[in-house]
Structures are given as structure tokens and as C-alpha cells.
ZAPAVO-727149 format. One record per residue (C-alpha): x, y, z; residue number from 0. Coordinates in nm, 4 decimals, decimal comma. Example, Ala and Ser with C-alpha at 12.3 -4.5 7.8 and 13.67 -1.06 7.14 Angstrom:
// ZAPAVO-727149
{u = 1,2300 v = -0,4500 w = 0,7800 i = 0}
{u = 1,3670 v = -0,1060 w = 0,7140 i = 1}
This chain:
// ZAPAVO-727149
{u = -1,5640 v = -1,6022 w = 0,9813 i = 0}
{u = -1,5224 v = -1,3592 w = 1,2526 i = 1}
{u = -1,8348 v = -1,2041 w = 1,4424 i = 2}
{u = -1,8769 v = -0,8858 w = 1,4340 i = 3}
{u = -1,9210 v = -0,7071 w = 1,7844 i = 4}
{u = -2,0178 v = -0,2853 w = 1,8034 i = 5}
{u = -1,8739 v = -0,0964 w = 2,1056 i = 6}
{u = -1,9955 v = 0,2624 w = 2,1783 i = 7}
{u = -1,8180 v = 0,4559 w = 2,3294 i = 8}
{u = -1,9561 v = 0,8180 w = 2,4687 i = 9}
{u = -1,7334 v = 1,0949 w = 2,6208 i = 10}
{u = -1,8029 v = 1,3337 w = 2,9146 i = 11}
{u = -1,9916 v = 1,6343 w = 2,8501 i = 12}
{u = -2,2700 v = 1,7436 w = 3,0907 i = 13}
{u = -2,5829 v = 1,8772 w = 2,8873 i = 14}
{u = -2,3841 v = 1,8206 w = 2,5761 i = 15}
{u = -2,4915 v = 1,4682 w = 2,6080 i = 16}
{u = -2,7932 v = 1,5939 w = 2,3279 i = 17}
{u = -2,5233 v = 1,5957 w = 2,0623 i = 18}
{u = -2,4250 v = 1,2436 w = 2,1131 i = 19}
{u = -2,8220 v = 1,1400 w = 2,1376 i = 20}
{u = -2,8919 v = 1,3181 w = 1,7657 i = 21}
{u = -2,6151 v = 1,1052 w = 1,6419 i = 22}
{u = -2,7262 v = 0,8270 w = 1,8144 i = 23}
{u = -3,1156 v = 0,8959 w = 1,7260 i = 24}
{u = -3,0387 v = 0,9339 w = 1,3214 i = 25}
{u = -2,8024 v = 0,6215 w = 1,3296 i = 26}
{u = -3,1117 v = 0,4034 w = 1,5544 i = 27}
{u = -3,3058 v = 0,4987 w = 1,2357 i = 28}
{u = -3,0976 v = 0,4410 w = 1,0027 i = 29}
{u = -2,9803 v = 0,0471 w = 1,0918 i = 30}
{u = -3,3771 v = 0,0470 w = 1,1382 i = 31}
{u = -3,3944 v = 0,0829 w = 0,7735 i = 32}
{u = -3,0860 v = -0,1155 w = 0,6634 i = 33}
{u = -3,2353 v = -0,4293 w = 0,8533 i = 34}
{u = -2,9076 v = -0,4344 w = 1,0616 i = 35}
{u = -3,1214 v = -0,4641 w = 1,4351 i = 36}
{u = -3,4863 v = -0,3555 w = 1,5392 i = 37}
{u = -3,3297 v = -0,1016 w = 1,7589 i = 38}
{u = -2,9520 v = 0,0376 w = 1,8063 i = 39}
{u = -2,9816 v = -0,0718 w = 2,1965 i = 40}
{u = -2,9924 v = -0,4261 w = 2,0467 i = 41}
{u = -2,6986 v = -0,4061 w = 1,8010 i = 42}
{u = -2,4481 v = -0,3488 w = 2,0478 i = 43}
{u = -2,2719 v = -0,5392 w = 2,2274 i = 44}
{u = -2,0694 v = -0,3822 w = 2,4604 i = 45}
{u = -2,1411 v = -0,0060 w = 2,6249 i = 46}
{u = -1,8543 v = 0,2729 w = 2,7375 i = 47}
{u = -1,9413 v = 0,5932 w = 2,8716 i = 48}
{u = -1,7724 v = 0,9198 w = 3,1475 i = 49}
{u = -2,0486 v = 1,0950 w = 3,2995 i = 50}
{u = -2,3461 v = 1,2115 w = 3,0807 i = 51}
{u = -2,2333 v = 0,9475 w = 2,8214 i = 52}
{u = -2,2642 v = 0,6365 w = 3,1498 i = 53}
{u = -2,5870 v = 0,7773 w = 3,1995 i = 54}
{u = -2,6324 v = 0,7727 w = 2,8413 i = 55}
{u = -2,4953 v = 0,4078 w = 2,8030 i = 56}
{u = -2,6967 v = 0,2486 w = 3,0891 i = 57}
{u = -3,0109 v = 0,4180 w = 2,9885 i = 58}
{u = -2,9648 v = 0,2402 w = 2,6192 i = 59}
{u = -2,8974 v = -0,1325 w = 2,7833 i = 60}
{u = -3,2072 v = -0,1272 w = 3,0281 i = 61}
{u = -3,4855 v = -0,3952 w = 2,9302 i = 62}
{u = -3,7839 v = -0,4682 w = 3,0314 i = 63}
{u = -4,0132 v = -0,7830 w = 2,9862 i = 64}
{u = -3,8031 v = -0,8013 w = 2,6770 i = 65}
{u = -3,7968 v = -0,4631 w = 2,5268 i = 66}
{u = -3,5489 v = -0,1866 w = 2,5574 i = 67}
{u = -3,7204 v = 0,1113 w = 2,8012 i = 68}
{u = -3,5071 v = 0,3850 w = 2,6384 i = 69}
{u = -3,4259 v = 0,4970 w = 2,2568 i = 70}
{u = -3,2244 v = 0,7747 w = 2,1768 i = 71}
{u = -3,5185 v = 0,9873 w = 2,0761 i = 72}
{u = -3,6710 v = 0,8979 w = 2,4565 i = 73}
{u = -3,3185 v = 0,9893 w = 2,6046 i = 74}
{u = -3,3333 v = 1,3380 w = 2,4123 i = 75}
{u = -3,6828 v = 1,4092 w = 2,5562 i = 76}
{u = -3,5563 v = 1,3746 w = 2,8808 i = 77}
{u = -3,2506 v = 1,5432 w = 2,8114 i = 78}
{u = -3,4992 v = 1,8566 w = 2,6906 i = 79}
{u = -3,6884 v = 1,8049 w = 2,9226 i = 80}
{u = -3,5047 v = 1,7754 w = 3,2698 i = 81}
{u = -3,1562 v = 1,8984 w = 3,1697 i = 82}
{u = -3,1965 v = 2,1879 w = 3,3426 i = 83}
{u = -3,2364 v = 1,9678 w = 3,6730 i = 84}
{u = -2,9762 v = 1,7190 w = 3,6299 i = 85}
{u = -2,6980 v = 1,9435 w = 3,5113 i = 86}
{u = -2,7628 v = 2,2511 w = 3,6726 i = 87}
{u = -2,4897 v = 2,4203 w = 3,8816 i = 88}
{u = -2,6922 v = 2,6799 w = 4,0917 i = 89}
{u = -2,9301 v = 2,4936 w = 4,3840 i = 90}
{u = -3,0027 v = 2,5089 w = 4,7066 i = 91}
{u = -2,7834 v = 2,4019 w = 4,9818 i = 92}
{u = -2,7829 v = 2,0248 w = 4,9990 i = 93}
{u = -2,9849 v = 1,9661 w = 4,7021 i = 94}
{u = -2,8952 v = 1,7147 w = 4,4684 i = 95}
{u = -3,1329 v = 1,7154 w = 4,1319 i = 96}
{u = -2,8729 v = 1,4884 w = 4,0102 i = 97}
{u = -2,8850 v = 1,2386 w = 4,2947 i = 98}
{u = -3,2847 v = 1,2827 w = 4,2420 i = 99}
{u = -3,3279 v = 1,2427 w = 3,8404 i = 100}
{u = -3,1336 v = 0,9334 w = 3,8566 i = 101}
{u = -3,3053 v = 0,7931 w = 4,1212 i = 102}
{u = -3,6224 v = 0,8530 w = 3,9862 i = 103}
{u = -3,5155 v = 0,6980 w = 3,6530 i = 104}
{u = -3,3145 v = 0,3888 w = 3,7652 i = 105}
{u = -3,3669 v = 0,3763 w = 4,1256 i = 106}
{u = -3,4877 v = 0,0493 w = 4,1393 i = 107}
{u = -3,2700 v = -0,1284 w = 3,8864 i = 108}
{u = -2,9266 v = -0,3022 w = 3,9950 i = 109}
{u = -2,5891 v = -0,3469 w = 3,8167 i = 110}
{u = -2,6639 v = -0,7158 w = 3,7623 i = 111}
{u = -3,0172 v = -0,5780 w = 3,5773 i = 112}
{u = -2,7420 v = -0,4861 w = 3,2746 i = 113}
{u = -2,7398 v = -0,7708 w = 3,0400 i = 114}
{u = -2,4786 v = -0,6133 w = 2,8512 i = 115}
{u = -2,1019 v = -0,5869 w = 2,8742 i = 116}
{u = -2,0091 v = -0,2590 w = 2,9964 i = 117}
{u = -1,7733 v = -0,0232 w = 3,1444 i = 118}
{u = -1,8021 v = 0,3364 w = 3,2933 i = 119}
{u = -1,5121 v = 0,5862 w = 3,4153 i = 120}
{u = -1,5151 v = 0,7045 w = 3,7656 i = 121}
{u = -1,2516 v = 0,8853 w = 3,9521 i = 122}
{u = -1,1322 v = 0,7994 w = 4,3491 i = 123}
{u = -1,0813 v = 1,1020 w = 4,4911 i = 124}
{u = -0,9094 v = 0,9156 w = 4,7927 i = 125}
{u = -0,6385 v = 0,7362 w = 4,5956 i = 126}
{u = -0,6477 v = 0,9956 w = 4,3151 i = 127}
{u = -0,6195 v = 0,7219 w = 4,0631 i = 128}
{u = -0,8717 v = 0,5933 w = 3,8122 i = 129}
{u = -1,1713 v = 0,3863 w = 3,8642 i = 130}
{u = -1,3814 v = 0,1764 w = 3,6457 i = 131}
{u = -1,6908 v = -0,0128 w = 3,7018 i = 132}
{u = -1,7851 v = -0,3154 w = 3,4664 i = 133}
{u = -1,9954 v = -0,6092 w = 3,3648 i = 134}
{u = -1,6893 v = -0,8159 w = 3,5544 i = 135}
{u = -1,7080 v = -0,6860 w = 3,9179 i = 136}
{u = -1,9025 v = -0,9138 w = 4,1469 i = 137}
{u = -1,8884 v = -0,7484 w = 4,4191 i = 138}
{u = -2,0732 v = -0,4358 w = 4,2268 i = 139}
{u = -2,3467 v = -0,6234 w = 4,1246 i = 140}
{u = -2,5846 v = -0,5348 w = 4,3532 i = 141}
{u = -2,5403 v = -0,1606 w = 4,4167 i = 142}
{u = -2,8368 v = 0,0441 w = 4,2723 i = 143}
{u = -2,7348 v = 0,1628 w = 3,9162 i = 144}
{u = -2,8462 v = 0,5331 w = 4,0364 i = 145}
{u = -2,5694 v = 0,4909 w = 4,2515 i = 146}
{u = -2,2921 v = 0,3644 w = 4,0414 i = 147}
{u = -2,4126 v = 0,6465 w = 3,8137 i = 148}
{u = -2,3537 v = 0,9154 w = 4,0533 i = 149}
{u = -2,0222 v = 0,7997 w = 4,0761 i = 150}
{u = -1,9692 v = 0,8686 w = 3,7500 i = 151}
{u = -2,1281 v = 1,1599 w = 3,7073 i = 152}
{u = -2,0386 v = 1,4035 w = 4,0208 i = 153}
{u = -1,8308 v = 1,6813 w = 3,9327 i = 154}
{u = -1,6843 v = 1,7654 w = 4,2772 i = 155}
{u = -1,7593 v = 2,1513 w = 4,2090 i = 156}
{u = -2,1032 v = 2,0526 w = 4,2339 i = 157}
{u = -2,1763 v = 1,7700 w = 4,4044 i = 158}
{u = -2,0472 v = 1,5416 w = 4,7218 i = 159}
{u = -1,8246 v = 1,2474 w = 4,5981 i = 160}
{u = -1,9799 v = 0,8700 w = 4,6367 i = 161}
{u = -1,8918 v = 0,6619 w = 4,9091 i = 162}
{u = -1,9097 v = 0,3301 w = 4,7716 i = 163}
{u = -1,6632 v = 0,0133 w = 4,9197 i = 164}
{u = -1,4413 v = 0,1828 w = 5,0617 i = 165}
{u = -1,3571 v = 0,4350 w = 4,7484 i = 166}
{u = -1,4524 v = 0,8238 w = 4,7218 i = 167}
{u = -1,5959 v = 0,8597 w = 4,3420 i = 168}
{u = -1,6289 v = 1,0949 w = 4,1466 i = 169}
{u = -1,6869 v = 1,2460 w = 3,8108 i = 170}
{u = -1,5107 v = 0,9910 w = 3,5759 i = 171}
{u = -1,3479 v = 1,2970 w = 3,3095 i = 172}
{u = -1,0765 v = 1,3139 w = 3,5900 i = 173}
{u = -0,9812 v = 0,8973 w = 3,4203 i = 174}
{u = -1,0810 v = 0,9698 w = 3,0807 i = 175}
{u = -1,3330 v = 1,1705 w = 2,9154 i = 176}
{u = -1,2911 v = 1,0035 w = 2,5957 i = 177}
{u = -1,3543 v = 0,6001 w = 2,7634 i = 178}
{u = -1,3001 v = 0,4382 w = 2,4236 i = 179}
{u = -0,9373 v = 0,2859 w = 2,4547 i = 180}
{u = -1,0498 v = 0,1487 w = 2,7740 i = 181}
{u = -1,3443 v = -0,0133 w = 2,5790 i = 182}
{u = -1,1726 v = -0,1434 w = 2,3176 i = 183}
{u = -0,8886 v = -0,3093 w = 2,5899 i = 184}
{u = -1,2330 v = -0,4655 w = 2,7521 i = 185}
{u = -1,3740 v = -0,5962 w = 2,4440 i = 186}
{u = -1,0734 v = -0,7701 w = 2,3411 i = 187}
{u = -1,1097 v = -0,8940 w = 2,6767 i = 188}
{u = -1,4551 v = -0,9986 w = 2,6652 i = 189}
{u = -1,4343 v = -1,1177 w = 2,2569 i = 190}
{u = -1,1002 v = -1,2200 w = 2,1809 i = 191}
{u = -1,1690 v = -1,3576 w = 1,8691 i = 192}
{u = -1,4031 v = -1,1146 w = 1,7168 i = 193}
{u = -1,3973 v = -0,8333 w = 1,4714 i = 194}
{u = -1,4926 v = -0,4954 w = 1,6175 i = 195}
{u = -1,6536 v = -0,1721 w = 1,5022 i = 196}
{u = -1,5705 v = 0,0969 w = 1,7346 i = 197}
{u = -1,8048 v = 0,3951 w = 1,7167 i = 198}
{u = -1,6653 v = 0,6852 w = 1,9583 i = 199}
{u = -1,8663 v = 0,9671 w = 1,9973 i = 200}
{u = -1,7587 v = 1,3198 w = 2,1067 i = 201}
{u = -1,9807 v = 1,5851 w = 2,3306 i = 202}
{u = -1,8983 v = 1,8682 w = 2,1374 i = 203}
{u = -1,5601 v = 1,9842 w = 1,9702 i = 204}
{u = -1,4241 v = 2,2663 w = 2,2016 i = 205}
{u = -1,2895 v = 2,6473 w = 2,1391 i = 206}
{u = -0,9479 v = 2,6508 w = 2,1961 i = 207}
{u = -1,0012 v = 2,8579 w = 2,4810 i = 208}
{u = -1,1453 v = 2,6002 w = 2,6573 i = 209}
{u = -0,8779 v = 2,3432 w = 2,5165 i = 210}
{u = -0,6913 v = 2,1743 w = 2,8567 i = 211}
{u = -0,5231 v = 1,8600 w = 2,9917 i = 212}
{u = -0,8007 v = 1,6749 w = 2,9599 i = 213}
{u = -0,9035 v = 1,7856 w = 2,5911 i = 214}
{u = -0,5532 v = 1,7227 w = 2,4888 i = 215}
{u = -0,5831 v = 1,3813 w = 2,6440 i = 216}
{u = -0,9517 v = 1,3074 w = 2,4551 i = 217}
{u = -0,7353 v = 1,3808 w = 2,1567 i = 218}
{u = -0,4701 v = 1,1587 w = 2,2114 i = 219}
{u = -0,6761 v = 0,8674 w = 2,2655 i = 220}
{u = -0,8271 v = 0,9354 w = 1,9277 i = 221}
{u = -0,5057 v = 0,9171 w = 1,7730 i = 222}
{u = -0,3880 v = 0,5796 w = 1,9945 i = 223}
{u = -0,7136 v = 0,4517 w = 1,8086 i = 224}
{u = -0,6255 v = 0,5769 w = 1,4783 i = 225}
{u = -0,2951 v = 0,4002 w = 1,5413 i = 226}
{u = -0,4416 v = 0,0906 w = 1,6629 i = 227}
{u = -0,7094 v = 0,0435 w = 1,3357 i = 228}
{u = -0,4030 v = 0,0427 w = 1,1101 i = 229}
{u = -0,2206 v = -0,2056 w = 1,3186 i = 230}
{u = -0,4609 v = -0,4497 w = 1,4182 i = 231}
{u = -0,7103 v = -0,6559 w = 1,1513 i = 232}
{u = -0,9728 v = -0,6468 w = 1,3839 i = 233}
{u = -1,0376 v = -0,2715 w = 1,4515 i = 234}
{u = -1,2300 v = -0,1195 w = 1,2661 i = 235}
{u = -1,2713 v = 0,2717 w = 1,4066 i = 236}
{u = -1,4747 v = 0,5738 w = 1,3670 i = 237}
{u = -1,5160 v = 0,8639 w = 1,5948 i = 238}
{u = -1,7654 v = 1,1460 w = 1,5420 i = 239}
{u = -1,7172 v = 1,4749 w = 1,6575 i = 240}
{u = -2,0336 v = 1,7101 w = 1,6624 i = 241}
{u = -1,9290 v = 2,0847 w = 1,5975 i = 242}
{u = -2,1010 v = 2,3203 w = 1,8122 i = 243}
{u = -2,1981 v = 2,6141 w = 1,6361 i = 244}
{u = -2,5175 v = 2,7930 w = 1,8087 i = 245}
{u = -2,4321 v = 2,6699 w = 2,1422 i = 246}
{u = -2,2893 v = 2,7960 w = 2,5031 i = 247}
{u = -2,0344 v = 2,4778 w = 2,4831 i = 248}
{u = -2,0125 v = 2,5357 w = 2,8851 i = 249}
{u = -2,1290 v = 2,1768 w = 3,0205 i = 250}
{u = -2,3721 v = 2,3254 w = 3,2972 i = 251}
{u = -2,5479 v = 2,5566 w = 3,0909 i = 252}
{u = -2,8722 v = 2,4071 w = 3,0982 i = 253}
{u = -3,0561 v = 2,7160 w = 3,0340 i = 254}
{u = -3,3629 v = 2,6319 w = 2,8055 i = 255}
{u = -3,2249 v = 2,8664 w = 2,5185 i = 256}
{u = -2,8840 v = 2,6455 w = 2,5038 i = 257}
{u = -3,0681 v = 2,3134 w = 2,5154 i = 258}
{u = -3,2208 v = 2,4721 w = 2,2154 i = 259}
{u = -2,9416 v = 2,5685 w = 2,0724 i = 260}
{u = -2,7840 v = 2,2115 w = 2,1426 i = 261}
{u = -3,0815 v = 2,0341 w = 1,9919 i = 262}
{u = -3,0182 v = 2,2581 w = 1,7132 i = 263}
{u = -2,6604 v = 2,1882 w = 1,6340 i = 264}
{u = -2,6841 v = 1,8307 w = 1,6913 i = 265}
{u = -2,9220 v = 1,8078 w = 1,3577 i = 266}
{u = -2,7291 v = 2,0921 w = 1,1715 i = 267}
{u = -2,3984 v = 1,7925 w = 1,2499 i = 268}
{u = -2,6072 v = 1,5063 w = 1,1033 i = 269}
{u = -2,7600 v = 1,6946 w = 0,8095 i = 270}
{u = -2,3946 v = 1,8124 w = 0,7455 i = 271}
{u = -2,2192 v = 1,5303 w = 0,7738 i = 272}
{u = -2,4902 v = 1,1825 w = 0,6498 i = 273}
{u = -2,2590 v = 1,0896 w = 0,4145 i = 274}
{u = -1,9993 v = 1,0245 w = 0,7153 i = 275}
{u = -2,3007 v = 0,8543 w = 0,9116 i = 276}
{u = -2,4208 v = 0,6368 w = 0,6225 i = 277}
{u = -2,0524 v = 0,5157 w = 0,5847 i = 278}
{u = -2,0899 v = 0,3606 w = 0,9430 i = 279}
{u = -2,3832 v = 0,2423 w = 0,9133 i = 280}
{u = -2,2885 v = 0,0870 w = 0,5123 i = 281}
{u = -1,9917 v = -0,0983 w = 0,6850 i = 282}
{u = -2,1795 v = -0,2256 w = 0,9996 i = 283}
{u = -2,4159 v = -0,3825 w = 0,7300 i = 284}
{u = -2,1193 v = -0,5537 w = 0,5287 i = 285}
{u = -2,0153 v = -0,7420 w = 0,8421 i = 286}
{u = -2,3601 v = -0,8248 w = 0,9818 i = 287}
């Protein structure tokens, strides 16, 4: 009998990185309860995020003296709590709260401190061509997570690029702001003879004034996936979407009435849609 392995997969989003977490905190409890894992962190085996969902992903893997630092629910607090810093678009010259929050958080952890597989998007502005860092690189595995991280997450707008072996990185929505194809190819990789559950989760579902290249090309890989779970015997797929409903959907907005209002439509989703959730979480159990 095949194994089951769970990939998550979180998109780009800035501060809309608190829908994914109330998905993430209701489904923690919820395999809690089904006597699937003692924590969601545990459960998974392999970690995708762009951006707010890396930092999202990383934060979920780190361990220490056995136990997992960060839930969901601690991610959200921190989220609430120092949003406004790491997302914020207005600063003063050469200040970097991004740079400093993750520092503060991870600065002393490596790459090789990730006992998980994983893989995060980045973007090199000097070859203008994608760039991915995971649980494979070597040479990697001693740069500072904060680091790698930054990489990830700097939206040239708003913050310097990362010079990091010779490559210029940025932001990783530029490569894909929806990562889960590339997690899935990495997984097979990884667990070639193993079943998967693929959980993707969105930052948000967009008006379609905002609606661009790069939403059009979140879509798409949704429907590659779609294509691929009918196809292939051992893919099984889900994405969720949260709808944003209260909300500024701007990604910066870290004002402390839209992380409100973000809180707040991230538990309007999961009240809304449970019986979606408990479906997951009802076929992750028939496999475990």
C-alpha cells in the first residue's frame, strides 16, 4: 500500500498571509481531533510557499528540542501583531522592517535547521528567470534562513534585491505566485512511489480589477492541477480559495483596521465553507 505524503502549498500575498493561517489554524484543529497528527506542522511532509506563504512555510517546519516553535494560531498573532512592520510600504530611507522581523524571528536558524522537504519561489532579477531554493541545494545549506527568506519575499518596489551566490533575488510572485505545480514536480521527485494529497492555498481571491498576468497564471496552474488529479492515480488535489469580503485586498495594507478586517474574513471563509474543510481533512484520515 502506498504512503500517503501531504504537500502545502501557499501562494504570494503580503498581509493576506492571515487568510491562509485561519485555514491553516481550523484545519491544525481539526486533524487534532481526528487523531490524524498532534500538530499540522507534523503531518506534512513536504512545504511550498512565494513570499508571505515561504515565510509562512518555514515558520511551520522550525523545531526545537523536539517540538514545533510555531502553530498557525502563533503565526496569526504575529501576523496581528507585527504586520504592519513587515509588510508596510511607507518607511524611512534605508529601513528595512522586513529585513528586521525576519531576523529577529529566524536569525539564528540555517537552511540545513529544516528537517523537512521544501521549496520556495524566488525571482533573479539579473538573469530575469526563475529561482527556487530547496531541501536539495548543498551549497544553500548554510545561509541564514532570514536570508533565503528575504529573497523570497522582497518586492523590488519596496525593498533592495538579495545578493546571494552570485544571483540578485527577489520577490518569488515574479516565478509563480501559486508554487504548487512546482511542489508537486518536487514531491514526485522526493517520493516517487507515494500517494499525495495536495492542499493549495490561495491569499485571497482578487477583484477583477486587480486581475493581471500573474493572477491569470495562479489560475492556470490550478487548472494544470485539476488536469493532473484526473490523470494521475496518485494526486489527489484540493485548493482553497478564501473570498475577501471586508477587506482592502491591496497586499501592503497593513493598516490595523484591514488586519481586522482580514482576520475577519478569514473566519467568515471557514465558517462558510467547513463542509469543504472537513472533506480534506475526512480524506487525509482515510489514507492515514
Amino acid at each position: 500500500m502506498r504512503r500517503l505524503k501531504v504537500i502545502l502549498s501557499i501562494d504570494g500575498g503580503g498581509i493576506r498571509g492571515i487568510l491562509p493561517l485561519q485555514v491553516l489554524n481550523y484545519l491544525d484543529t481539526a486533524i487534532r481531533k481526528n487523531s490524524i497528527s498532534e500538530t499540522i506542522n507534523e503531518a506534512i511532509s513536504l512545504m511550498a510557499g512565494t513570499s508571505t506563504g515561504a515565510i509562512i512555510s518555514s515558520a511551520l517546519m522550525l523545531e526545537q528540542n523536539q517540538n514545533y516553535l510555531f502553530s498557525p494560531k502563533d503565526l496569526l498573532k504575529l501576523y496581528e501583531n507585527r504586520g504592519s512592520q513587515i509588510f508596510q510600504k511607507d518607511r524611512p530611507n534605508n529601513e528595512n522592517p522586513l529585513k528586521l522581523i525576519l531576523e529577529n524571528n529566524f536569525g539564528s536558524i540555517r537552511m540545513s535547521d529544516l528537517r523537512k522537504c521544501f521549496v520556495f519561489a524566488s525571482y533573479d532579477e539579473r538573469t530575469k528567470s526563475p529561482f527556487l531554493f530547496t531541501s536539495r541545494m548543498e551549497h544553500y545549506r548554510n545561509v541564514s534562513l532570514s536570508k533565503v527568506l528575504l529573497a523570497c519575499s522582497a518586492v523590488p518596489e519596496y525593498f533592495q534585491p538579495v545578493e546571494l551566490g552570485g544571483h540578485l533575488l527577489s520577490d518569488g510572485i515574479q516565478t509563480a505566485k501559486n508554487p504548487s505545480l512546482f511542489a508537486y514536480q518536487h514531491a514526485k521527485a522526493y517520493y516517487p512511489n507515494d500517494l499525495f494529497l495536495l492542499l493549495s492555498i490561495g491569499t485571497g481571491k482578487l477583484p477583477l480589477s486587480m486581475y493581471d498576468d500573474i493572477e491569470r497564471k495562479t489560475d492556470e496552474t490550478h487548472q494544470q492541477l485539476v488536469e493532473l488529479s484526473k490523470k494521475e492515480d496518485n494526486l489527489i488535489y484540493y485548493r482553497v480559495q478564501p473570498e475577501i469580503k471586508n477587506a482592502n485586498p491591496e497586499m501592503d495594507d497593513t493598516s490595523s483596521e484591514n488586519i481586522k478586517a482580514l482576520l475577519d474574513d478569514g473566519k467568515i471563509y471557514v465558517a462558510n465553507e467547513r463542509d469543504y474543510l472537513d472533506a480534506i481533512v475526512n480524506e487525509w484520515k482515510n489514507y492515514t
